[in-house]
PQR file with spaces between the fields and no chain letter, atoms N, CA, C, O and H, PARSE charges and radii, in Angstrom:
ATOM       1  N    UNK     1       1.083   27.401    9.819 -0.4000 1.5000
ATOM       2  CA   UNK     1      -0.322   27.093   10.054 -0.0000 2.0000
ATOM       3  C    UNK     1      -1.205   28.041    9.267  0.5500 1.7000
ATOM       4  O    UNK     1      -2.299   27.630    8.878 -0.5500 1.4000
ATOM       5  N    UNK     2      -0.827   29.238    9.012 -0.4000 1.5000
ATOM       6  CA   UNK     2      -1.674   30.237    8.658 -0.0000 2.0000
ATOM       7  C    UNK     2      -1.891   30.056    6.800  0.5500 1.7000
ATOM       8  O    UNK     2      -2.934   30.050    6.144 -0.5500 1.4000
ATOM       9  H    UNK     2       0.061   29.571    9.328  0.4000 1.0000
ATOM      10  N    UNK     3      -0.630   29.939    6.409 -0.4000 1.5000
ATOM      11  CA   UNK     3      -0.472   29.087    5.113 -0.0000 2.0000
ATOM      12  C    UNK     3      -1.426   28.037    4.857  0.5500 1.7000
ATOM      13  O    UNK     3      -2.464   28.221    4.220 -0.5500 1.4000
ATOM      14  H    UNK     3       0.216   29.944    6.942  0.4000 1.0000
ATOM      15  N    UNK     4      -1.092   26.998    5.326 -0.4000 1.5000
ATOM      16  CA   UNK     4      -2.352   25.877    5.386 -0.0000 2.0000
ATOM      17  C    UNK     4      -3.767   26.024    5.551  0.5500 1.7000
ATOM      18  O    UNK     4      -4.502   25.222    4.973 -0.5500 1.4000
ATOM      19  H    UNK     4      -0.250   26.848    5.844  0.4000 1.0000
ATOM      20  N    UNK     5      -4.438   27.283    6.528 -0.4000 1.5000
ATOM      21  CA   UNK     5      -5.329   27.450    6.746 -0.0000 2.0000
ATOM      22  C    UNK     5      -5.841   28.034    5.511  0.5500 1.7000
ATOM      23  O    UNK     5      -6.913   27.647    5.047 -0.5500 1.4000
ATOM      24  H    UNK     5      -3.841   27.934    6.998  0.4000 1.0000
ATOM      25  N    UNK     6      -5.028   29.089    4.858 -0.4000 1.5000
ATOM      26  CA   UNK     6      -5.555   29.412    3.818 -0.0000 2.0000
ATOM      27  C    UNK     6      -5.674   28.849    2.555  0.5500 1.7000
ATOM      28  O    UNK     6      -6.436   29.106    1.624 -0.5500 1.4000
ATOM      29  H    UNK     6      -4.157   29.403    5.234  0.4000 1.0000
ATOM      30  N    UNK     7      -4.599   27.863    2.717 -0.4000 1.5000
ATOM      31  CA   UNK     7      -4.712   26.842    1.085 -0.0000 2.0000
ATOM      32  C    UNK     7      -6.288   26.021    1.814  0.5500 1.7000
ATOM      33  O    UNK     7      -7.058   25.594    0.954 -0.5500 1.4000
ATOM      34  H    UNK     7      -3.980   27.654    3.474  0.4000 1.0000
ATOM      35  N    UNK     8      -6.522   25.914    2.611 -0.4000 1.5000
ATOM      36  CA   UNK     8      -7.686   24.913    2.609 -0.0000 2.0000
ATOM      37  C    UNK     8      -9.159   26.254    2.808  0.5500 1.7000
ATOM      38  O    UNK     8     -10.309   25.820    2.760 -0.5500 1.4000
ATOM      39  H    UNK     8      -5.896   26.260    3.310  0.4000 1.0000
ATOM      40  N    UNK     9      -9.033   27.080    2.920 -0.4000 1.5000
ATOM      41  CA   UNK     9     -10.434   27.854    2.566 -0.0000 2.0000
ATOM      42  C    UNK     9     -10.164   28.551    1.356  0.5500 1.7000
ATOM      43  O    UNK     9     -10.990   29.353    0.922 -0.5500 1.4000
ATOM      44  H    UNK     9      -8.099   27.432    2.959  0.4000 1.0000
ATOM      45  N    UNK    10      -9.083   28.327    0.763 -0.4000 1.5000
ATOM      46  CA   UNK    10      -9.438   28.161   -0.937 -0.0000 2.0000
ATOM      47  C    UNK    10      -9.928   27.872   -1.925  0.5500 1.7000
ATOM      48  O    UNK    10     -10.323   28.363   -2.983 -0.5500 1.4000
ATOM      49  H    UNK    10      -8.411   27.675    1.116  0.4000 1.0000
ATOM      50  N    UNK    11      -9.788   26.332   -1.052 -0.4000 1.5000
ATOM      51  CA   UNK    11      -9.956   25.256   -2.406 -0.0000 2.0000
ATOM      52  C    UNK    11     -10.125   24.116   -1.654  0.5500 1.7000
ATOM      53  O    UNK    11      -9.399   23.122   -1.657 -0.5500 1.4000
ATOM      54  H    UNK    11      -9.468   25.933   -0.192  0.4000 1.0000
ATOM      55  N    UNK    12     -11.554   24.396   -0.731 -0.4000 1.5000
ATOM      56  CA   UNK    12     -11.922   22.987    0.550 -0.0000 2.0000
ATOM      57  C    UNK    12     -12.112   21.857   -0.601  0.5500 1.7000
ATOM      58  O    UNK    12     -11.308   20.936   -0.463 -0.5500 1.4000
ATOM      59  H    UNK    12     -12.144   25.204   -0.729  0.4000 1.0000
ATOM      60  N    UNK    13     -12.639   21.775   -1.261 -0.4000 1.5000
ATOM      61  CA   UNK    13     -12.911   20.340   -2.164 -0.0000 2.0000
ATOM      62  C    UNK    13     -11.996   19.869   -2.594  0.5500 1.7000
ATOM      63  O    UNK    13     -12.179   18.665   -2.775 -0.5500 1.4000
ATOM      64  H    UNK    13     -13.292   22.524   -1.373  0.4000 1.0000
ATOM      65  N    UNK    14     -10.568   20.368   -3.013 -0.4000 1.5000
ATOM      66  CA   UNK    14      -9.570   19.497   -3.224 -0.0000 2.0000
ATOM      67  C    UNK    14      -8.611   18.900   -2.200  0.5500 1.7000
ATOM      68  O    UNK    14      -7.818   17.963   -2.300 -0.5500 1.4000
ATOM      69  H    UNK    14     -10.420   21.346   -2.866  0.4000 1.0000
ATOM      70  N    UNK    15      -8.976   19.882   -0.973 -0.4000 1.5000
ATOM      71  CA   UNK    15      -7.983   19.936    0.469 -0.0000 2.0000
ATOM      72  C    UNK    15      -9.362   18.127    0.846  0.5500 1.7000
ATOM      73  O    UNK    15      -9.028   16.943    0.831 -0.5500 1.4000
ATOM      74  H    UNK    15      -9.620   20.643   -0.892  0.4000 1.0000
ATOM      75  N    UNK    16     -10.672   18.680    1.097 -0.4000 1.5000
ATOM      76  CA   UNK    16     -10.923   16.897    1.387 -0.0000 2.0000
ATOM      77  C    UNK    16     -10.802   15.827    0.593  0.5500 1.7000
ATOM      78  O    UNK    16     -10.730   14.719    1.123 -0.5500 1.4000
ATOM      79  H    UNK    16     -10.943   19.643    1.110  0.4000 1.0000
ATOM      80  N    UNK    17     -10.743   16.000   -1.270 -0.4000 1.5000
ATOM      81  CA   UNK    17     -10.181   14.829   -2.104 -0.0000 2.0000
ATOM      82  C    UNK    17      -8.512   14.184   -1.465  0.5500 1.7000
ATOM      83  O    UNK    17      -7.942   13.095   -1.388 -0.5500 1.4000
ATOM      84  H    UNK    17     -10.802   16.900   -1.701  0.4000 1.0000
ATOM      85  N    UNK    18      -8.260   15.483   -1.141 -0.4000 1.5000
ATOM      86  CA   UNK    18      -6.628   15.202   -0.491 -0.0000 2.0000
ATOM      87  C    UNK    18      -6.551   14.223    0.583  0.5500 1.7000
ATOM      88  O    UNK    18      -5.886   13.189    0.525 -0.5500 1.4000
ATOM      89  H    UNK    18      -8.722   16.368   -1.203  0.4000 1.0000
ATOM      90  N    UNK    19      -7.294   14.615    1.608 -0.4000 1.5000
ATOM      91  CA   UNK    19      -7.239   13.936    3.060 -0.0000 2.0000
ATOM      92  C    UNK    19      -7.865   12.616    2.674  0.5500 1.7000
ATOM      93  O    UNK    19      -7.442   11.608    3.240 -0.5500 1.4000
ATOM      94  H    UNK    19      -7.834   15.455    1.656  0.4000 1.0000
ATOM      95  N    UNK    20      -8.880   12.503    1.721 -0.4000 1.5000
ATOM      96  CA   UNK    20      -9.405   11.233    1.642 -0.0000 2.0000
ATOM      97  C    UNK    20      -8.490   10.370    0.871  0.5500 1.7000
ATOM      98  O    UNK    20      -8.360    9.247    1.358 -0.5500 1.4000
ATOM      99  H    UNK    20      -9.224   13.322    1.262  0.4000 1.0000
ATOM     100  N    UNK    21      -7.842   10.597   -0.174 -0.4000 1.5000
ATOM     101  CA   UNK    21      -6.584   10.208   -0.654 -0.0000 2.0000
ATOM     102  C    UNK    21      -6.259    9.166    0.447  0.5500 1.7000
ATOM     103  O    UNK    21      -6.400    7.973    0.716 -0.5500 1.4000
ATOM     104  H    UNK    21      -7.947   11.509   -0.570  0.4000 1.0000
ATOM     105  N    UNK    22      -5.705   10.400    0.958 -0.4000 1.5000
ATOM     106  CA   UNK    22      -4.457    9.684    2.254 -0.0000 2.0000
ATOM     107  C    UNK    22      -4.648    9.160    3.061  0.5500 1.7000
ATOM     108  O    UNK    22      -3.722    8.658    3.699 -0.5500 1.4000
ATOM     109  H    UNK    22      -5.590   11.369    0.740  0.4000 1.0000
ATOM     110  N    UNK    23      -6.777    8.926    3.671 -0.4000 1.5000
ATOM     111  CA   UNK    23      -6.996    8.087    4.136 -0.0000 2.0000
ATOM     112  C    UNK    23      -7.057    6.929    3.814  0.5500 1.7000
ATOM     113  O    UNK    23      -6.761    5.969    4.525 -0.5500 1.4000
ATOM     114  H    UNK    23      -7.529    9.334    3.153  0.4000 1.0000
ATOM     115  N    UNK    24      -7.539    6.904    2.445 -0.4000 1.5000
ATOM     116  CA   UNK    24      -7.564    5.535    1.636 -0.0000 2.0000
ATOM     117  C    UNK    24      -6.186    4.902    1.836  0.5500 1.7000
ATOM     118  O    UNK    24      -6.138    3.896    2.544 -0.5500 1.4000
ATOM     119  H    UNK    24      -7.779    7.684    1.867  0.4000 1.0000
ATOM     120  N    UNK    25      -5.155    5.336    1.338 -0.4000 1.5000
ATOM     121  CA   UNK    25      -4.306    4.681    0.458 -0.0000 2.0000
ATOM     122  C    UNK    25      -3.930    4.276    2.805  0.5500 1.7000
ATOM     123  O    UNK    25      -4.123    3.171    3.313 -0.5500 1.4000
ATOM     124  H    UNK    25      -5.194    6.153    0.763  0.4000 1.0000
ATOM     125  N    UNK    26      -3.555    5.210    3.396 -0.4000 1.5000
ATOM     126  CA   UNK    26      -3.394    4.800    5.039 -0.0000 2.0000
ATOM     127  C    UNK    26      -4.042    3.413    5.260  0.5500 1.7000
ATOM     128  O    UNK    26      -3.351    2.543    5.790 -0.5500 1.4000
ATOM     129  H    UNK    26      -3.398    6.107    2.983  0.4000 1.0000
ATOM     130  N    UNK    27      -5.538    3.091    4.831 -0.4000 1.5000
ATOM     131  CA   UNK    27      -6.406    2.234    5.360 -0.0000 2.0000
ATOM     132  C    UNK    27      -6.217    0.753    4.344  0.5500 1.7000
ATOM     133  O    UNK    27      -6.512   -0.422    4.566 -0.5500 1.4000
ATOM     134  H    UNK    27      -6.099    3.798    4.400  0.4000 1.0000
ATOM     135  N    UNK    28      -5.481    1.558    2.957 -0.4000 1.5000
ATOM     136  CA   UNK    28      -4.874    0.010    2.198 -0.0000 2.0000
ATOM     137  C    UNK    28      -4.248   -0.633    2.944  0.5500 1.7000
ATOM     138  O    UNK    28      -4.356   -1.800    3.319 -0.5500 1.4000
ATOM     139  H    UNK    28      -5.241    2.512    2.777  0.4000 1.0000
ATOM     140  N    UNK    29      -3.296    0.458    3.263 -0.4000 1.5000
ATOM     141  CA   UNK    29      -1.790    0.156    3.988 -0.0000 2.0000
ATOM     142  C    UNK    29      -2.094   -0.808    4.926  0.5500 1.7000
ATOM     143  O    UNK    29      -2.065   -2.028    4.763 -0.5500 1.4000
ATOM     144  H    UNK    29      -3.207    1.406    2.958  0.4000 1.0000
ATOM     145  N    UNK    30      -2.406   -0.150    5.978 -0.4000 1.5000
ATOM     146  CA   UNK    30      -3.022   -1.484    6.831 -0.0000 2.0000
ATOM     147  C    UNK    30      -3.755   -2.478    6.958  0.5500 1.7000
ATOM     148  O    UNK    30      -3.789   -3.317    7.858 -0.5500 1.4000
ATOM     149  H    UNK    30      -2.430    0.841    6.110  0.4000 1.0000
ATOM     150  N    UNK    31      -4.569   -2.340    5.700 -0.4000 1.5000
ATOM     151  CA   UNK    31      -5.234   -4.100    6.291 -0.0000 2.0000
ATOM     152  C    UNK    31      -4.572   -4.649    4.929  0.5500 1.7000
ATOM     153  O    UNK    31      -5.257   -5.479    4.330 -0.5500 1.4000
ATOM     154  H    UNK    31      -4.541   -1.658    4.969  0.4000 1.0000
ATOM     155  N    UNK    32      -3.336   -4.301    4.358 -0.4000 1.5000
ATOM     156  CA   UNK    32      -2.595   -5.152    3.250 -0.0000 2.0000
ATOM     157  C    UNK    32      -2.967   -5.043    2.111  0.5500 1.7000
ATOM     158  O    UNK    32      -2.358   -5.681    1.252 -0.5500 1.4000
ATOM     159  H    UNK    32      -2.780   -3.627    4.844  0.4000 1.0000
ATOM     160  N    UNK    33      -4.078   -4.206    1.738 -0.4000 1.5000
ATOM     161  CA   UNK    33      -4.913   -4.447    0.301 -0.0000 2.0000
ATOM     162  C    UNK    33      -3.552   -4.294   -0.826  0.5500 1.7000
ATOM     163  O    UNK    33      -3.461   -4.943   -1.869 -0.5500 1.4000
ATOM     164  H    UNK    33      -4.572   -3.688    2.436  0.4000 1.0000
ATOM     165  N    UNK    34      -2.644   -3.375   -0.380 -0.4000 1.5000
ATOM     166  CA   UNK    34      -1.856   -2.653   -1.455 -0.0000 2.0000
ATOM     167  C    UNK    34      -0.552   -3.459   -1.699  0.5500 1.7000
ATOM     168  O    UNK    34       0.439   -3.028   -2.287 -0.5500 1.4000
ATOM     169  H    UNK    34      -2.718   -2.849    0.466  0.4000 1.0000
ATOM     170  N    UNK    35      -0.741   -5.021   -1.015 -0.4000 1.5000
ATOM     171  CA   UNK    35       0.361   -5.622   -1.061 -0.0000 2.0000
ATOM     172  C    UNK    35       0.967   -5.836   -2.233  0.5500 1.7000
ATOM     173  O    UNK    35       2.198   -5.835   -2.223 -0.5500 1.4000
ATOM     174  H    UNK    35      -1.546   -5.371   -0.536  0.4000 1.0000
ATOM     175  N    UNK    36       0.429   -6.012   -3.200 -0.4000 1.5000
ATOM     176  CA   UNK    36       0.423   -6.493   -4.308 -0.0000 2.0000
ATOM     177  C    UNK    36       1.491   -5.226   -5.139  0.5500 1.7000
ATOM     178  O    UNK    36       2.694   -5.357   -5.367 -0.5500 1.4000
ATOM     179  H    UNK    36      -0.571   -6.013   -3.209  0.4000 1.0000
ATOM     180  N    UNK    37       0.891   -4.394   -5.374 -0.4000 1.5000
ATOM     181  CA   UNK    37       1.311   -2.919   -5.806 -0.0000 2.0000
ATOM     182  C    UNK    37       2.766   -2.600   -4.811  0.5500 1.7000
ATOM     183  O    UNK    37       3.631   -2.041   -5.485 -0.5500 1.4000
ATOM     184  H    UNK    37      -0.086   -4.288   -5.189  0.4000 1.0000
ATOM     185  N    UNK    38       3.071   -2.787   -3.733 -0.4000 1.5000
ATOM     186  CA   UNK    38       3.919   -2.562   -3.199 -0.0000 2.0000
ATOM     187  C    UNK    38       5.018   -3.754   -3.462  0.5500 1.7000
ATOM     188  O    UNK    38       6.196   -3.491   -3.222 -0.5500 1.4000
ATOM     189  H    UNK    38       2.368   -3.241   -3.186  0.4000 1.0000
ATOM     190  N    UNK    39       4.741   -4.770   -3.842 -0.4000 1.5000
ATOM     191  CA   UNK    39       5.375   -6.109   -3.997 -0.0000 2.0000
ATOM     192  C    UNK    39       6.087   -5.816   -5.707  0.5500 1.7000
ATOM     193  O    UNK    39       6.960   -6.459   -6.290 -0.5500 1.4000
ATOM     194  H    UNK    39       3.784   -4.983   -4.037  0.4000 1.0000
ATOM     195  N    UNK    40       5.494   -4.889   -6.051 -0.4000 1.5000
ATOM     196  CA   UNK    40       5.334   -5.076   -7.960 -0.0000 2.0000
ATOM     197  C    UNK    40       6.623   -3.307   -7.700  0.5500 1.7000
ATOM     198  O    UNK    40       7.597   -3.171   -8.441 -0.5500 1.4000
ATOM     199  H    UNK    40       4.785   -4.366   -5.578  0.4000 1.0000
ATOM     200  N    UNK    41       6.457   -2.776   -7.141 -0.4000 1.5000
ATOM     201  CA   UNK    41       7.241   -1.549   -6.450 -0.0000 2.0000
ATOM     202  C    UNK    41       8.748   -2.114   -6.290  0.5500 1.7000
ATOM     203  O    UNK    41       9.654   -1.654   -6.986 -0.5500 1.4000
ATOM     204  H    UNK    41       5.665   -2.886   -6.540  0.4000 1.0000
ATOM     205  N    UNK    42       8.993   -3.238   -5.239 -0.4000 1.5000
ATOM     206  CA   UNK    42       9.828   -3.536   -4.551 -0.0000 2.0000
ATOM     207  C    UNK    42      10.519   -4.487   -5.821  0.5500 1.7000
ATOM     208  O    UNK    42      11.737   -4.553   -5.986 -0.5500 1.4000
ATOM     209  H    UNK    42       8.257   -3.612   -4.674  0.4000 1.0000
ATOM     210  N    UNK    43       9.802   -5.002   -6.438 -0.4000 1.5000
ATOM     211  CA   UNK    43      10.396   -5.869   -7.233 -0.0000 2.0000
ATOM     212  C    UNK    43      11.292   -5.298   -8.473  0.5500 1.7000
ATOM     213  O    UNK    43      12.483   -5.504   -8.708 -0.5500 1.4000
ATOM     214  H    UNK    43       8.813   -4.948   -6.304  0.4000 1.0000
ATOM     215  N    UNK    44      10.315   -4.494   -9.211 -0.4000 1.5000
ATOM     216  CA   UNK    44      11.260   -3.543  -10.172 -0.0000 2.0000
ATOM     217  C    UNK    44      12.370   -2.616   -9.489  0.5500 1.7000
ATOM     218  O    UNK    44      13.361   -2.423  -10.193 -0.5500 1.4000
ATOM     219  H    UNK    44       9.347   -4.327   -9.021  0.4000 1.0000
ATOM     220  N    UNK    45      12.363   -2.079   -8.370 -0.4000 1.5000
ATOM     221  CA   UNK    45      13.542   -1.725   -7.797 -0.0000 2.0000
ATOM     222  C    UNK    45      14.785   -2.551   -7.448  0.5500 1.7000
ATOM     223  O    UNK    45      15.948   -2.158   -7.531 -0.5500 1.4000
ATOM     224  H    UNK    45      11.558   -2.236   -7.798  0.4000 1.0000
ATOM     225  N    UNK    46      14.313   -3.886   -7.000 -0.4000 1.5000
ATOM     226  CA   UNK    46      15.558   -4.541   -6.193 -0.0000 2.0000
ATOM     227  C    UNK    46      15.654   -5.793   -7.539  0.5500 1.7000
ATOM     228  O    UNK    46      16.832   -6.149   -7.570 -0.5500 1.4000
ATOM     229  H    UNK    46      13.367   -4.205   -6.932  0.4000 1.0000
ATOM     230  N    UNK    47      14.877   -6.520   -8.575 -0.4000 1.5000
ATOM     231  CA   UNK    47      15.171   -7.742   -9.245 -0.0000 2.0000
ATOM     232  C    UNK    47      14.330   -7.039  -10.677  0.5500 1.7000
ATOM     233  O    UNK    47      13.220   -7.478  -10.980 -0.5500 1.4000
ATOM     234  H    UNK    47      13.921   -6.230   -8.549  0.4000 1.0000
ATOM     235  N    UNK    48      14.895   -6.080  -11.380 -0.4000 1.5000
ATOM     236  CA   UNK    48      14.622   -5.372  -12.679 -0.0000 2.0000
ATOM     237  C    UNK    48      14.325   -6.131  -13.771  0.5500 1.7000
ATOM     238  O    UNK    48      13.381   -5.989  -14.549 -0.5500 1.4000
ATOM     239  H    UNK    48      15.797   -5.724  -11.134  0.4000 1.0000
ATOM     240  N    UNK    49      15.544   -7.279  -13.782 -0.4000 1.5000
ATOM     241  CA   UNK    49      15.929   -8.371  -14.559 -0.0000 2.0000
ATOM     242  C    UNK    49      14.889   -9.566  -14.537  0.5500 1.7000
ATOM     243  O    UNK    49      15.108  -10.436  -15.380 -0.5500 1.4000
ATOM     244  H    UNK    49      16.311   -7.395  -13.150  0.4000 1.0000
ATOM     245  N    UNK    50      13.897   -9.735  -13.788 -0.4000 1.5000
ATOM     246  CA   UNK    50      13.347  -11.012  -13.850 -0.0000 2.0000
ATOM     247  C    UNK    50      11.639  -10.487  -13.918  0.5500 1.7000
ATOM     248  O    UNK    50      11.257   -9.357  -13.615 -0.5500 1.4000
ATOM     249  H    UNK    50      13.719   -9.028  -13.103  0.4000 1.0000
ATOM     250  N    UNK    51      11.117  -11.163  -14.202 -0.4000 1.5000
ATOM     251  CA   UNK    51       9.870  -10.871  -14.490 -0.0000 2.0000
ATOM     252  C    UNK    51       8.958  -11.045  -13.100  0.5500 1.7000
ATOM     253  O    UNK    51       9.539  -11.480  -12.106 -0.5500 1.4000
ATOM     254  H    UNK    51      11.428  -12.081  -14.448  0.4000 1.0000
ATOM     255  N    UNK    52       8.307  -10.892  -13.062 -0.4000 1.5000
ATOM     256  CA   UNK    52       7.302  -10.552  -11.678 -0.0000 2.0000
ATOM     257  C    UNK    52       5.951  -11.120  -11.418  0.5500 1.7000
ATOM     258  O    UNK    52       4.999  -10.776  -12.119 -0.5500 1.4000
ATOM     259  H    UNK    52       7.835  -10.538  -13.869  0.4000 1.0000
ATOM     260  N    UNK    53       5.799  -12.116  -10.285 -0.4000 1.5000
ATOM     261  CA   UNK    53       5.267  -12.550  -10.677 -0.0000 2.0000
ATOM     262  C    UNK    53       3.381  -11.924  -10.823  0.5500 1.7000
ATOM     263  O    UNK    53       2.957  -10.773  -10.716 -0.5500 1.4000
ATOM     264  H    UNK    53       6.572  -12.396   -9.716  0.4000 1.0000
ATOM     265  N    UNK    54       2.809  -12.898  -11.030 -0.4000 1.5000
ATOM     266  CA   UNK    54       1.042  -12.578  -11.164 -0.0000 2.0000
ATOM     267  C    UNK    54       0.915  -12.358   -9.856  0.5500 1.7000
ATOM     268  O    UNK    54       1.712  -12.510   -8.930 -0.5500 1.4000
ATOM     269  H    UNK    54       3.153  -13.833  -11.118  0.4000 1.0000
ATOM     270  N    UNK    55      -0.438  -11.895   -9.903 -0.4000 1.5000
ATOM     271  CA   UNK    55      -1.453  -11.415   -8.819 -0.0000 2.0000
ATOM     272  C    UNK    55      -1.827  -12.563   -8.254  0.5500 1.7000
ATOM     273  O    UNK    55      -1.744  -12.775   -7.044 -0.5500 1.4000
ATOM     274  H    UNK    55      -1.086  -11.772  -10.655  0.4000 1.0000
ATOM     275  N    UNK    56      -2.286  -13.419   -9.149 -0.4000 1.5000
ATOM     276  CA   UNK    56      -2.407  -14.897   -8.335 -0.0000 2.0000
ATOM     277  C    UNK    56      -1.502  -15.477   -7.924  0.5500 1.7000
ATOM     278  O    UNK    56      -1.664  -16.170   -6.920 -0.5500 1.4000
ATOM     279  H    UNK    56      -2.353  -13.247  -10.132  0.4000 1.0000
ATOM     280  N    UNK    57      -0.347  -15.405   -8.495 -0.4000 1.5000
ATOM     281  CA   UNK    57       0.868  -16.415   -8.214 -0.0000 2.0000
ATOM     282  C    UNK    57       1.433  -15.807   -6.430  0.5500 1.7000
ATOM     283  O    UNK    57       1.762  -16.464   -5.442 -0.5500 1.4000
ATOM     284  H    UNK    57      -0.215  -14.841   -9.311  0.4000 1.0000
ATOM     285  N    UNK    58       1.339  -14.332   -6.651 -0.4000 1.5000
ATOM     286  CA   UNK    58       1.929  -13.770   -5.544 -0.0000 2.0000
ATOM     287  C    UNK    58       0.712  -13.654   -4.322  0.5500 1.7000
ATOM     288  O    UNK    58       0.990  -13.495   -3.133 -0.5500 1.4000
ATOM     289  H    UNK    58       1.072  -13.799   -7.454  0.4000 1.0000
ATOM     290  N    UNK    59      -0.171  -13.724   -4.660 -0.4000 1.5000
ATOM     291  CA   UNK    59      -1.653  -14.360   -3.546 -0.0000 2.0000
ATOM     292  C    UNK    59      -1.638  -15.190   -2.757  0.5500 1.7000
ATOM     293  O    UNK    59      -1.670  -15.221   -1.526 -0.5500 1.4000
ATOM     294  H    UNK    59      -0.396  -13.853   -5.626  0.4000 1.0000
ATOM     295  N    UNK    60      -1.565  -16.180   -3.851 -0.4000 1.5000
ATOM     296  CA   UNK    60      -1.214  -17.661   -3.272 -0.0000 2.0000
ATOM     297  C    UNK    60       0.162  -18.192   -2.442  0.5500 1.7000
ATOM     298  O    UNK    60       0.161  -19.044   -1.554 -0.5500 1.4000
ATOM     299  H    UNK    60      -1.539  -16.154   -4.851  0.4000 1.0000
ATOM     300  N    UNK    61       1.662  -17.259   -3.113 -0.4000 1.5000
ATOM     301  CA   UNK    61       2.440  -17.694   -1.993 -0.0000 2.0000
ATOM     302  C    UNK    61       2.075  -16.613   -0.725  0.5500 1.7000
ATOM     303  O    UNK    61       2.251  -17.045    0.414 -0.5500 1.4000
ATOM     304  H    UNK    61       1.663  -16.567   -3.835  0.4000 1.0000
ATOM     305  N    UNK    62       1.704  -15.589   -0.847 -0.4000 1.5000
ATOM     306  CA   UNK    62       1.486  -14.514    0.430 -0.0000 2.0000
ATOM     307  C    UNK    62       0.069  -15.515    1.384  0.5500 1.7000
ATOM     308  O    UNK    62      -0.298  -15.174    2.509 -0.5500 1.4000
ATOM     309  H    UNK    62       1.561  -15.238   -1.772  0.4000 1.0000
ATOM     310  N    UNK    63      -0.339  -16.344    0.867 -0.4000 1.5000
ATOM     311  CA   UNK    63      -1.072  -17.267    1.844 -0.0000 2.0000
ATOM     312  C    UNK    63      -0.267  -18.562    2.349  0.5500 1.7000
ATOM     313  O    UNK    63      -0.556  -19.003    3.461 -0.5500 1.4000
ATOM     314  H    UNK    63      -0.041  -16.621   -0.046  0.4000 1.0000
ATOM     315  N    UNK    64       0.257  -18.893    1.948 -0.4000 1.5000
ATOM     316  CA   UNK    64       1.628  -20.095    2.163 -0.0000 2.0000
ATOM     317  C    UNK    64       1.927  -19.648    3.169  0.5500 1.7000
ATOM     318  O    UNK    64       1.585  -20.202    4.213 -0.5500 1.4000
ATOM     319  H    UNK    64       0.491  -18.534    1.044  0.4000 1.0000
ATOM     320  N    UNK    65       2.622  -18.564    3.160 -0.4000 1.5000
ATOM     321  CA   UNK    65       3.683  -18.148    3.987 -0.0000 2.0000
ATOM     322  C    UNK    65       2.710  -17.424    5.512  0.5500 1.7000
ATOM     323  O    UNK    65       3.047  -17.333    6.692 -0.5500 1.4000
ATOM     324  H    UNK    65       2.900  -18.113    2.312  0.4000 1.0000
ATOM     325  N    UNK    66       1.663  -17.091    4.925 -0.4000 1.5000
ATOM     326  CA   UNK    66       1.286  -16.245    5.949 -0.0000 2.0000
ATOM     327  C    UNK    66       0.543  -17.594    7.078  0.5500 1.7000
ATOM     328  O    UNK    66       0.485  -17.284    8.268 -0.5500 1.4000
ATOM     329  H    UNK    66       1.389  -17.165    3.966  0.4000 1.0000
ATOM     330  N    UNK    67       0.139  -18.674    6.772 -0.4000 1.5000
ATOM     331  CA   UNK    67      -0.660  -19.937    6.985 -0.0000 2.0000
ATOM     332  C    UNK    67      -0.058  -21.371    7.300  0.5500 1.7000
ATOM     333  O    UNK    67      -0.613  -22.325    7.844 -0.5500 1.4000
ATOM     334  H    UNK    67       0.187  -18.926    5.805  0.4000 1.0000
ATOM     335  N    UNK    68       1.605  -21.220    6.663 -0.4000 1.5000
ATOM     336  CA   UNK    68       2.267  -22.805    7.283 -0.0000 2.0000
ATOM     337  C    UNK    68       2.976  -22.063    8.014  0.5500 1.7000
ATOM     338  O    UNK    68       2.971  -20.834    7.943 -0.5500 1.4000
ATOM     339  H    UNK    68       2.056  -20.445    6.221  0.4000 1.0000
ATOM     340  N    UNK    69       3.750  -22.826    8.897 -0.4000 1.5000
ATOM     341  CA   UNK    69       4.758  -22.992    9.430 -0.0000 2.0000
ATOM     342  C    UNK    69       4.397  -22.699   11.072  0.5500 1.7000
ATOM     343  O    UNK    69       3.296  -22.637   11.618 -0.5500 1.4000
ATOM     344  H    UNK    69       3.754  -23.825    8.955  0.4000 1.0000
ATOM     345  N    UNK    70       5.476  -22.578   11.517 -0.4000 1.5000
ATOM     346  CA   UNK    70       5.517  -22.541   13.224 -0.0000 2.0000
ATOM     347  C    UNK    70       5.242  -20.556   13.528  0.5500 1.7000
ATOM     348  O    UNK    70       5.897  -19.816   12.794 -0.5500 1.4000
ATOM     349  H    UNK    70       6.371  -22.629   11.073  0.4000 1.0000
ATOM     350  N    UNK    71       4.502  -20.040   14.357 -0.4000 1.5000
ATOM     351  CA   UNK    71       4.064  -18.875   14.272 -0.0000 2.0000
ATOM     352  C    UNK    71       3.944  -18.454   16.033  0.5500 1.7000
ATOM     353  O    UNK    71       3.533  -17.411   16.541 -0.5500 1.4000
ATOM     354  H    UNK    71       3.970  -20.642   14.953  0.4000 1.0000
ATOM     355  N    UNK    72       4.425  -19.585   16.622 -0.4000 1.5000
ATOM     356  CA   UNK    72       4.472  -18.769   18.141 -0.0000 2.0000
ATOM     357  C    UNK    72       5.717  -17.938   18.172  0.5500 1.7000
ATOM     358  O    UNK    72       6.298  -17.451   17.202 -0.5500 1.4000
ATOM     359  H    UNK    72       4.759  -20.433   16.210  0.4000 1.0000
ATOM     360  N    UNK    73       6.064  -17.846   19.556 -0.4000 1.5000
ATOM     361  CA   UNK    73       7.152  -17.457   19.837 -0.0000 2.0000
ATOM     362  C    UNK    73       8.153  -18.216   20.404  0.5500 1.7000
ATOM     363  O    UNK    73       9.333  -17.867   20.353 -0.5500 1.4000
ATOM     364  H    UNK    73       5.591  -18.242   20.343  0.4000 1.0000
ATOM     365  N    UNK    74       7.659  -19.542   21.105 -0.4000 1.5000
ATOM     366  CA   UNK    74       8.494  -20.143   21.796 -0.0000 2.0000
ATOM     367  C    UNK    74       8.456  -21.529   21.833  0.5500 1.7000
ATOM     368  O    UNK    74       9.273  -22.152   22.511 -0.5500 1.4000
ATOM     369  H    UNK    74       6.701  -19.825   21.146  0.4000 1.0000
């Protein structure tokens, strides 16, 4: 703690660029903004070999999917 306390009355303006960082990218996270970027992540890791698709292409099925089908539980 004492460490930390002192990296942040060091250098407070980069310690709140920091936290705001991590709020942002936290507040992508959840309402999905970063799907896209995380989709383009997942893809070059797991299917290297195939090309990927667009922003629109992958929009439009992430509304398909999120909008047909059966969505209760029972």
């Amino acid at each position: 703690m004492g460490q930390r306390l002192s990296s942040l009355l060091r250098d407070p303006l980069a310690t709140i660029l920091r936290w705001h960082d991590r709020g942002w990218q936290a507040l992508r996270r959840l309402s999905g903004d970063d799907g896209y970027e995380r989709y383009l992540a997942h893809h070059a890791a797991a299917h290297p070999d195939t090309p990927a698709m667009t922003r629109n292409a992958w929009f439009a099925r992430e509304q398909e999917r999120k909008w047909n089908g059966i969505k209760r539980c029972c």
